[in-house]
C-alpha positions, 0 to 999 in steps of 0.5 A, a space after each residue: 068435554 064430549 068425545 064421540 067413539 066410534 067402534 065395532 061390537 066385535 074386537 076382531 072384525 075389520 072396521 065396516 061402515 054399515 056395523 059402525 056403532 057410536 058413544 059419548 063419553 064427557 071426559 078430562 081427556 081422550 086418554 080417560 075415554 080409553 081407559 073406561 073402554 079398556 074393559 068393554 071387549 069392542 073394536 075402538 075405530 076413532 075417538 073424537 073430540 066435539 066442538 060446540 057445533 058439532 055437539 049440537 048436530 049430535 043432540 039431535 039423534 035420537 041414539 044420543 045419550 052421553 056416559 060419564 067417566 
């Protein structure tokens, strides 16, 4: 499964939509997504779970390239 994390680069900053930065994590889970982040020092706003077509529209950015755990 691909999971989408949205998040801030700043632990402390307050979720602001202009400084929402994104991921893609191929995971088993939510929970081993979280786990691989546990280290990066990052605000997690949502992690979301990606249907066929959803992944598809994703593929498109240019900012896409998925990591696995």
């Amino acid at each position: 499964m691909v999971y989408k994390v949205l998040y801030q680069e700043l632990p402390e900053e307050i979720p602001v939509r202009e400084r929402t930065k994104s991921l893609y994590f191929e995971a088993e889970s939510e929970r081993q997504v979280r786990k691989e982040l546990a280290s990066r020092n990052i605000n997690i706003e949502f992690i979301q779970q990606l249907d066929e077509t959803h992944l598809e529209y994703e593929k498109q950015s240019p900012d896409y390239k998925v990591e696995s755990v």
